[in-house]
C-alpha positions as CSV (number, residue, x, y, z in Angstrom):
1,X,0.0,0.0,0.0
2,X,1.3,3.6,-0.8
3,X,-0.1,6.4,1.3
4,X,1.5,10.1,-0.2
5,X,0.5,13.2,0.7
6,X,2.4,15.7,-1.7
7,X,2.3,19.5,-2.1
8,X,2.0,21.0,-5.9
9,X,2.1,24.9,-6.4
10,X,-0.8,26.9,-8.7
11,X,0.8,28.7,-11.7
12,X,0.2,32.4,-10.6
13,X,-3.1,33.7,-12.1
14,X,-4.4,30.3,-12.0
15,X,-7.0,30.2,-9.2
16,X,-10.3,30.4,-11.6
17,X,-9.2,27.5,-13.0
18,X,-8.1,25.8,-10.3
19,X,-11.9,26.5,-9.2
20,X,-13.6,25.6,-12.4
21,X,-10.9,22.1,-11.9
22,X,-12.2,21.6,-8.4
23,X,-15.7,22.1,-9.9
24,X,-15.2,19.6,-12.6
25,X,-14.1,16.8,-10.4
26,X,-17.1,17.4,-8.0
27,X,-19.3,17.5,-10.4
28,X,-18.3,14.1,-12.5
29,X,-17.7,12.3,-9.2
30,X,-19.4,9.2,-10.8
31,X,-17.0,9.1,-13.0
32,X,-14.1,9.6,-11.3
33,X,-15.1,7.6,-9.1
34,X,-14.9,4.8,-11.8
35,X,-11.2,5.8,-13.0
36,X,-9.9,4.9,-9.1
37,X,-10.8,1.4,-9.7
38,X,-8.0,1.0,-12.7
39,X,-5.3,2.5,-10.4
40,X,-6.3,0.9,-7.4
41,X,-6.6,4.3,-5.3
42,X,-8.9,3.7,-2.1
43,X,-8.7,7.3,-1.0
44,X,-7.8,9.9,-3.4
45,X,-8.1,14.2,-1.6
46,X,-7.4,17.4,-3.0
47,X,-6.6,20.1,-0.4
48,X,-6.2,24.0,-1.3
49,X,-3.8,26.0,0.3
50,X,-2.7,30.1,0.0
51,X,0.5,31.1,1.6
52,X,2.6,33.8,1.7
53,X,0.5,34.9,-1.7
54,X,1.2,31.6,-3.2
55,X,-1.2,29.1,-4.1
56,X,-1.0,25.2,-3.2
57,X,-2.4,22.0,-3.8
58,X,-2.0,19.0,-1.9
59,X,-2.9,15.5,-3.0
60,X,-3.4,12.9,-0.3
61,X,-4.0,9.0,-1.6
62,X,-3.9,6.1,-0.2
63,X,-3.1,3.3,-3.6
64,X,-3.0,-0.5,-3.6
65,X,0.0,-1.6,-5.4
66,X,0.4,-2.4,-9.3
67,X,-2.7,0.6,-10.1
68,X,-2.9,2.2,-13.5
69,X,-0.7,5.3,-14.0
70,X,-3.2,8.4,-14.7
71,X,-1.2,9.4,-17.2
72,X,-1.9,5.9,-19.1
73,X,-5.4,5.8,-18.6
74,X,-7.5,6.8,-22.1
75,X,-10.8,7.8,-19.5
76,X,-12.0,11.3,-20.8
77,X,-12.4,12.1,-17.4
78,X,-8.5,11.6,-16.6
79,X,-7.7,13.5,-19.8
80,X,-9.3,16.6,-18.7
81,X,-7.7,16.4,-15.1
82,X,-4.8,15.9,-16.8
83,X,-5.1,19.2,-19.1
84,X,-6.1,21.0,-16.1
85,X,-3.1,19.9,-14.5
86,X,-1.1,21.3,-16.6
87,X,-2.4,24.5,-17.1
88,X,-2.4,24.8,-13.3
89,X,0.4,23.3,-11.3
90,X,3.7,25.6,-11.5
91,X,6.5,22.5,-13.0
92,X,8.8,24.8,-11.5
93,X,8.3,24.0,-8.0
94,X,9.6,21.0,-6.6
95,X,6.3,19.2,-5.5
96,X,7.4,18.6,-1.5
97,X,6.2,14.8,-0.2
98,X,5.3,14.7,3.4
99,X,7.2,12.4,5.5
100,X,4.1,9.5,6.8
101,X,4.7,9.1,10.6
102,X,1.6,7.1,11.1
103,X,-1.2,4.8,9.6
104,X,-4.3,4.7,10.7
105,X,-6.3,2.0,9.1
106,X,-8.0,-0.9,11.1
107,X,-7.2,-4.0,10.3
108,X,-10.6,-5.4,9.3
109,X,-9.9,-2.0,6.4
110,X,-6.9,-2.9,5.3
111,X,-7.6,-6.6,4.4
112,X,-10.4,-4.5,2.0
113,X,-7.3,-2.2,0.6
114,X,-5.2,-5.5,-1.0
């Protein structure tokens, strides 16, 4: 099992679209719902962050192991996170992983997550 929780910076005078991207995901749920099967994520969360007049992203998953890559996957629904991706996130920040101190997960969960 991989649990990540990474920080991604917004391209400056990206925010609408990081909205309208939010928005998107919300409202095709359904069907993202149905592209986490392929890549085995059991939790995928998008957190939203401004600092310092900076903008942030944070992705928080928890992934079986041997999932689909997004990248790979031919889902219209992945495509179009993919385009909004990037247009958004700022390639020129390092994304940051957060060290994982702890899990969580009860045991009669994690059989569920294999």
């Amino acid at each position: 099992m991989n649990i990540e929780l990474t920080r991604f910076r917004v391209k400056k005078g990206q925010s609408k679209r990081v909205d309208e991207w939010m928005a998107f995901l919300n409202e095709h749920m359904k069907d993202v719902l149905l592209t986490l099967e392929g890549e085995k994520m059991y939790v995928e969360t998008i957190f939203r962050e401004h600092l310092n007049g900076d903008e942030y992203l944070y992705w928080y998953s928890v992934q079986g192991e041997g999932g689909q890559d997004v990248e790979t996957s031919n889902h219209w629904v992945d495509k179009k996170h993919i385009a909004f991706w990037d247009e958004c996130i700022d390639k020129t920040f390092e994304p940051v992983d957060l060290k994982t101190e702890v899990v969580m997960i009860p045991d009669r969960i994690r059989k569920l997550m294999k």
